[in-house]
C-alpha positions as CSV (number, residue, x, y, z in Angstrom):
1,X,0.0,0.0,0.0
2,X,1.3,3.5,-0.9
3,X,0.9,6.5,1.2
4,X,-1.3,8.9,1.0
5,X,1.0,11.3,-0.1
6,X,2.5,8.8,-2.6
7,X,-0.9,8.2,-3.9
8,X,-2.0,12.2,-4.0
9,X,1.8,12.5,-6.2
10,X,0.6,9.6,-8.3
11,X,-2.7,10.8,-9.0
12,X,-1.3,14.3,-10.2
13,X,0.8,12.3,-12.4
14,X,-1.9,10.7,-14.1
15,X,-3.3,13.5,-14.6
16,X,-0.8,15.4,-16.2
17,X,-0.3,12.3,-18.3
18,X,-3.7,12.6,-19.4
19,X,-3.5,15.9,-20.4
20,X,-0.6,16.0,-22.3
21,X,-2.1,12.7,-24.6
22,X,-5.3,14.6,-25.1
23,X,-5.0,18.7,-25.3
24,X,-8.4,18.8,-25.8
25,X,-9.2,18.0,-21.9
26,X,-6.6,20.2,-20.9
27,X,-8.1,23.3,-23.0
28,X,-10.8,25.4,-21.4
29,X,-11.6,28.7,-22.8
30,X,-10.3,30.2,-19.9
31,X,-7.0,29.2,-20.8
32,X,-7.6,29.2,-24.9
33,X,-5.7,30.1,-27.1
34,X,-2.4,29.4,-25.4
35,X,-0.3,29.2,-28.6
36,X,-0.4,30.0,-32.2
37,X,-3.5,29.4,-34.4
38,X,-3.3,27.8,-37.5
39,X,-6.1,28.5,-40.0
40,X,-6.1,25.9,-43.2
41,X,-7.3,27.1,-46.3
42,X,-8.4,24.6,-49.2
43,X,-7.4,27.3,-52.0
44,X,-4.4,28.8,-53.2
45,X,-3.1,31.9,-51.8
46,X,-4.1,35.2,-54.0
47,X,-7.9,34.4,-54.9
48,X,-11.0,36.0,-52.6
49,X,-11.5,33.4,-51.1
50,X,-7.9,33.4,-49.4
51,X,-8.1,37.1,-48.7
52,X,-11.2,36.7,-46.3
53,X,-9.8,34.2,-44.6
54,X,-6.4,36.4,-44.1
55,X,-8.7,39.1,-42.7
56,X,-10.7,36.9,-40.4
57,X,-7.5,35.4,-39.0
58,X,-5.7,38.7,-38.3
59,X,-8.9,39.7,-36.4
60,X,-8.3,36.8,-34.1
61,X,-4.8,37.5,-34.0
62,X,-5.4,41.1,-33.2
63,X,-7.8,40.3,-30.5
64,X,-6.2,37.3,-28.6
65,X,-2.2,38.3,-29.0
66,X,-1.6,35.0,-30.5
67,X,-0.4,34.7,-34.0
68,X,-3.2,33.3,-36.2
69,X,-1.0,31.7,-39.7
70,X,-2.9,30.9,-43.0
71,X,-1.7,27.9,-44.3
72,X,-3.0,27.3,-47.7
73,X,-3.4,23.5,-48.6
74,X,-4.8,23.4,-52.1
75,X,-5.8,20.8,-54.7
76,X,-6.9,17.3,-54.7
77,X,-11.0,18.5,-54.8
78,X,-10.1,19.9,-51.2
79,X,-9.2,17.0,-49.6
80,X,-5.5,17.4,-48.8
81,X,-6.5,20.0,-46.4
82,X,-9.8,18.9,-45.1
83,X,-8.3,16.2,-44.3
84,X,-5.3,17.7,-43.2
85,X,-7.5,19.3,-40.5
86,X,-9.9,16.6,-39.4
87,X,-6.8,14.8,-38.0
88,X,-5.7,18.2,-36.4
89,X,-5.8,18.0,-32.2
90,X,-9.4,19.1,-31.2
91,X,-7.9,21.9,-29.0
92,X,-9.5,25.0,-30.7
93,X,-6.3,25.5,-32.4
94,X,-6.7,24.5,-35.6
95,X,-9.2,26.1,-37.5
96,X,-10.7,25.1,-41.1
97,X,-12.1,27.9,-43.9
98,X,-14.3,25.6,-45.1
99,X,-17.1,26.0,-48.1
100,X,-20.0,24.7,-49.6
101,X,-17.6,21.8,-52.0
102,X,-15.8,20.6,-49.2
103,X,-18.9,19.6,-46.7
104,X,-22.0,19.7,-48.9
105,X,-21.0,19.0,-52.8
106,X,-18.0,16.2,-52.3
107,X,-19.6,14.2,-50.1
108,X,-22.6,13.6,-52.9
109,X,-19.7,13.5,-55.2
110,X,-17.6,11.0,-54.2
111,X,-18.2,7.3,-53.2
112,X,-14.7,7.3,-50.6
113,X,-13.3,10.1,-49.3
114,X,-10.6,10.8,-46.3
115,X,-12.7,12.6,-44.1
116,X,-16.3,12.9,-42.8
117,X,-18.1,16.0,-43.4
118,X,-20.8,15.2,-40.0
119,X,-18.5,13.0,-38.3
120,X,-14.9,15.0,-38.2
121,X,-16.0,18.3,-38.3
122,X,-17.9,20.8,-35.7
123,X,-19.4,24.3,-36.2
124,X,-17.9,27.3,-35.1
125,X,-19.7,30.0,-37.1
126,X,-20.9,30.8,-41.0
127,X,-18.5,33.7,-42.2
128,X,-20.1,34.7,-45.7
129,X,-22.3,33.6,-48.7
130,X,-22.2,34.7,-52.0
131,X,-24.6,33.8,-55.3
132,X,-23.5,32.3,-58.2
133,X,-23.9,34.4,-61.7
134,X,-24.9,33.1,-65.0
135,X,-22.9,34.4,-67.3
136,X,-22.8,34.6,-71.6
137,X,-20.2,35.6,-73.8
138,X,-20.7,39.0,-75.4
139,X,-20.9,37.0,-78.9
140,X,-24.0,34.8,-77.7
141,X,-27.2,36.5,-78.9
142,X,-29.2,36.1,-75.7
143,X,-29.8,38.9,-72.9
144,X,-31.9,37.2,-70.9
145,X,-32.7,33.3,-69.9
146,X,-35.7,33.1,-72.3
147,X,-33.4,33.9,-75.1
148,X,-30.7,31.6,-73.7
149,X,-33.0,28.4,-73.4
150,X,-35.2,29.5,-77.1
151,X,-31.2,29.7,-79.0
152,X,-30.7,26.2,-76.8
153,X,-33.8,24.5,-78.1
154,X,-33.2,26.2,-81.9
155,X,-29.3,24.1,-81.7
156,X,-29.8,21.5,-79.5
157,X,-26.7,20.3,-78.1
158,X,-24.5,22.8,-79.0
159,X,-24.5,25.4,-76.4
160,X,-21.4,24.6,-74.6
161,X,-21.1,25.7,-70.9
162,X,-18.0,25.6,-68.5
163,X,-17.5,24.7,-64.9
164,X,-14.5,24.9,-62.0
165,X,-15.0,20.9,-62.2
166,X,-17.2,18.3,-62.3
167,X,-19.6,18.2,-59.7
168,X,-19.1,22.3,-59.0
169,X,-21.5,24.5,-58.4
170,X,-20.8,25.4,-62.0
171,X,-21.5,22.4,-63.6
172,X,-24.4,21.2,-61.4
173,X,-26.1,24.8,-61.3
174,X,-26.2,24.7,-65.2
175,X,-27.5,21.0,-65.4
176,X,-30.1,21.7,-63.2
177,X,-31.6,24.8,-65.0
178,X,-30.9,23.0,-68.5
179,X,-33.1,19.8,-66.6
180,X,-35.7,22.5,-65.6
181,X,-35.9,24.5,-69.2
182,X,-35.8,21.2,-71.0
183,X,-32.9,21.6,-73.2
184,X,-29.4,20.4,-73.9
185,X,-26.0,22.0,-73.7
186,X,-22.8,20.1,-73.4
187,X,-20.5,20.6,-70.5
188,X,-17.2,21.7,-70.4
189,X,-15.2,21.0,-66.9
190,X,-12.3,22.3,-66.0
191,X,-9.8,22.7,-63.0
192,X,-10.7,25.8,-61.0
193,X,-12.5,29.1,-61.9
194,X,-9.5,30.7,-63.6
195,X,-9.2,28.6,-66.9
196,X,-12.8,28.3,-67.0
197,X,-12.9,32.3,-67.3
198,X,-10.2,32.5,-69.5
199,X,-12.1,30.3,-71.9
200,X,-15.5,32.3,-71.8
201,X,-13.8,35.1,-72.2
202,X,-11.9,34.0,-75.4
203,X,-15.5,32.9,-76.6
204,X,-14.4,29.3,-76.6
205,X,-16.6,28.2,-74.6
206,X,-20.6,29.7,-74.5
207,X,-21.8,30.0,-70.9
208,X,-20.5,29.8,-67.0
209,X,-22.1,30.0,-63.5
210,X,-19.2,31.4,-61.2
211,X,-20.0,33.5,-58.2
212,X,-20.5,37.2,-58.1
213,X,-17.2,37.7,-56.1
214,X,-15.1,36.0,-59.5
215,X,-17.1,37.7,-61.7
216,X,-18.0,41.1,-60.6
217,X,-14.9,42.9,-62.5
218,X,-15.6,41.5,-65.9
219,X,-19.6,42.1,-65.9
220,X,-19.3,45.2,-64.8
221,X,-16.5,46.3,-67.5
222,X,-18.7,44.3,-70.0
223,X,-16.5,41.8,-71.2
224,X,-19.4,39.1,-69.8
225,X,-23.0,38.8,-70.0
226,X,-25.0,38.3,-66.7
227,X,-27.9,36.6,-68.1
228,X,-29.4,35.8,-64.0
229,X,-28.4,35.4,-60.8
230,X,-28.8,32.5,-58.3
231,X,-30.2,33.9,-55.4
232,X,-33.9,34.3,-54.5
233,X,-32.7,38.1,-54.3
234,X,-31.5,40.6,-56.9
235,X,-27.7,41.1,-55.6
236,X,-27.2,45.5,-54.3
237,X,-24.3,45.1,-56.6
238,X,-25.9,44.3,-59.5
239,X,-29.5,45.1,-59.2
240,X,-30.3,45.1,-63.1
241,X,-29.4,41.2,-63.1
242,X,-33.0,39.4,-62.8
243,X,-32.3,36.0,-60.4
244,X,-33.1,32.8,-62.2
245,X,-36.1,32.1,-60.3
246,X,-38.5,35.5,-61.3
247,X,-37.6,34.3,-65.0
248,X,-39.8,31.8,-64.7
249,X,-37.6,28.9,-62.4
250,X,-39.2,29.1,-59.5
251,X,-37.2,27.7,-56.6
252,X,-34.3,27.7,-58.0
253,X,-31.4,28.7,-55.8
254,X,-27.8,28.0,-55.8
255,X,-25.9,29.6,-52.5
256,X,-22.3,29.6,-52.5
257,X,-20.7,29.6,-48.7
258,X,-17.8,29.7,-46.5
259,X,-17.2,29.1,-42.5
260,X,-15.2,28.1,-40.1
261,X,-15.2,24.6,-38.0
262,X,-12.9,22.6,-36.3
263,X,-12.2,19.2,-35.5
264,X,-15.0,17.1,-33.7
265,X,-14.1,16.8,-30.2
266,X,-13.0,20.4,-29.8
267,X,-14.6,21.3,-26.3
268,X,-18.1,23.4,-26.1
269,X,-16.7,26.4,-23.9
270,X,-14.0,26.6,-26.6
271,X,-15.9,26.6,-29.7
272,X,-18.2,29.3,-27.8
273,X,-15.3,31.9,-27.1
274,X,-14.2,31.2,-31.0
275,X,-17.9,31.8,-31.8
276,X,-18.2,35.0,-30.1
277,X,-14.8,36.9,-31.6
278,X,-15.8,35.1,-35.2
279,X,-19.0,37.2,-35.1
280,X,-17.2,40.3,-33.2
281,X,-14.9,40.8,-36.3
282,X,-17.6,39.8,-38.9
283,X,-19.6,43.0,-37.3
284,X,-16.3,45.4,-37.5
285,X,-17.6,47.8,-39.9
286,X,-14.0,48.1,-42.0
287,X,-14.2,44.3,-42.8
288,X,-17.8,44.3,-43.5
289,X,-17.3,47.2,-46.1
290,X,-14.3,45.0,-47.6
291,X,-15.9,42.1,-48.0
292,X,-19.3,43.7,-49.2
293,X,-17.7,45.6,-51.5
294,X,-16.5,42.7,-53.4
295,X,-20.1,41.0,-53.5
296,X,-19.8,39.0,-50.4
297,X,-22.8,38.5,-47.5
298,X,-21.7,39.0,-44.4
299,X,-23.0,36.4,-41.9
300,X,-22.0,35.1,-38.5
301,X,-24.5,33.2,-36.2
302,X,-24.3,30.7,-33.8
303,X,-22.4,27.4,-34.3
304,X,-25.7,25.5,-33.9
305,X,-27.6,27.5,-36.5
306,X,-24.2,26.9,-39.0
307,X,-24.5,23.0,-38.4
308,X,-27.7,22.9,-39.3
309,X,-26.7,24.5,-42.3
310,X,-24.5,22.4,-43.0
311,X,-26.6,19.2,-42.2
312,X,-29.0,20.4,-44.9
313,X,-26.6,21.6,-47.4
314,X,-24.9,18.4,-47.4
315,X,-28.5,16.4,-47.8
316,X,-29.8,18.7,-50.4
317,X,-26.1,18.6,-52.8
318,X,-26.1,14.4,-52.2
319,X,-29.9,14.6,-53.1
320,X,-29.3,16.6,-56.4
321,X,-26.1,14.9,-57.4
322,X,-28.1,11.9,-57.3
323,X,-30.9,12.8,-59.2
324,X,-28.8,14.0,-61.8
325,X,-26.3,10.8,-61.8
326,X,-23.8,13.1,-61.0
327,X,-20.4,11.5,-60.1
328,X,-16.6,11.8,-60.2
329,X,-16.6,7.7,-60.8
């Protein structure tokens, strides 16, 4: 039998022990953060996307006196860094930009992946959303969608339309208006938003759905058609684009959005103080103005309303993809 003494020295050893095999139990938000935090980012560096996540992070770092470091993990349809951060210590310390392709879209889109969007992943807040555009090049002669889908029925199958990839919002946006009009384009994937443009804008390919904050520049200056938007709303930044819907599509709406979680385990009173300066630099008015002024809709919430976002999101895009025998196999 040990002594008392022994036994009270033992126990704190155990505990430690404990502590230092699982951070997680060791973090309270008391104590959080209590190093650096590292935010991964599924995109290159350079793009919109990137820059708001740059922003959101420098508010935390401002706040909290810890550095907060971007690490960009592109390619492989997101999954090097989703993946990257699902295995990540669920200590409040790694925190993932996620978007509508990594939790909602690949799941529907791919029979095995290396992570779980439900499983490995917990809410922290929704950041922004977006709407997607439906763009033309100047040399198509339609201004509107009942022009677009009367030239589609007059050349059936010739219509071309791009996408970032298969499975995108681009390519299932388009296939599910063509579905809805009854007509027949062929589809044109690519890798990423950048080619895609370069393409329309070259008039080699006919039509694209990328999101206002892509697409702003080159409607504005003209070099693009907008021929509708997909929101259920007209977009303040360009309020002469009808949405989809009013032209006679009723329903249809195609959200793009981004938010931050972090690894499933991550303790409650954690994911709370995260919550709370998330959605205290989301209302800073000079970051609001930046990221309005590029077409983006500023959000924040609770991390219970963003999961049930997500939940749904994720059921509607596996739904869809279905429907439409949409796969990467």
């Amino acid at each position: 039998m040990f002594s008392k003494p022994v036994m009270r020295r033992l126990a704190g050893a155990a505990l430690l022990l404990a502590a230092a095999a699982s951070p997680a139990l060791a973090q309270t938000a008391a104590s959080f953060p209590s190093r650096s935090i590292r935010m991964i980012i599924p995109l290159p560096p350079g793009g919109v996307t990137d820059g708001m996540a740059r922003l959101l992070a420098q508010k935390l770092q401002e706040a909290w006196g810890q550095p907060a470091v971007p690490d960009n993990r592109p390619g492989g349809n997101q999954f090097i860094a989703a993946e990257l951060a699902a295995k990540a210590a669920p200590d409040g310390h790694t925190l993932f930009f996620a978007n509508h392709q990594t939790l909602a879209i690949n799941p529907g889109l791919f029979a095995k992946m290396p992570y779980d969007p439900l499983r490995d992943f917990t809410a922290v807040s929704l950041v922004v959303t977006s709407a997607n555009l439906l763009m033309a090049h100047p040399s198509v002669p339609a201004s509107d969608l009942r022009e677009l889908v009367a030239l589609a029925r007059a050349r059936p199958g010739q219509l071309t339309y791009g996408s970032q990839a298969t499975g995108s919002f681009g390519h299932v946006g388009v296939a599910m208006l063509a579905q809805m009009a009854g007509i027949e384009m062929v589809h044109v994937p690519y890798k990423g938003p950048a080619p895609a443009t370069q393409d329309l804008l070259a008039g080699q390919i006919n039509l694209l759905l990328d999101t206002v904050f892509t697409q702003l520049g080159n409607v504005r200056a003209g070099r693009l058609k907008a021929l509708g938007i997909s929101s259920l709303q007209r977009h303040p930044l360009l309020p002469d684009v009808p949405t989809i819907a009013e032209q006679g599509y009723s329903g249809y709406e195609i959200i793009p959005w981004f938010g931050l979680v972090v690894p499933s385990g991550t303790p409650r009173d954690v994911i709370a103080k995260l919550n709370a300066e998330v959605v205290r630099a989301l209302n800073d008015e000079a970051l609001r103005k930046r990221l309005t002024d590029q077409g983006l809709v500023v959000a924040g919430g609770t991390p219970e309303a963003f999961q049930q976002h997500i939940n749904a999101e994720n059921a509607k895009w596996t739904r869809l993809l279905r429907e439409m025998k949409i796969s990467s196999d």
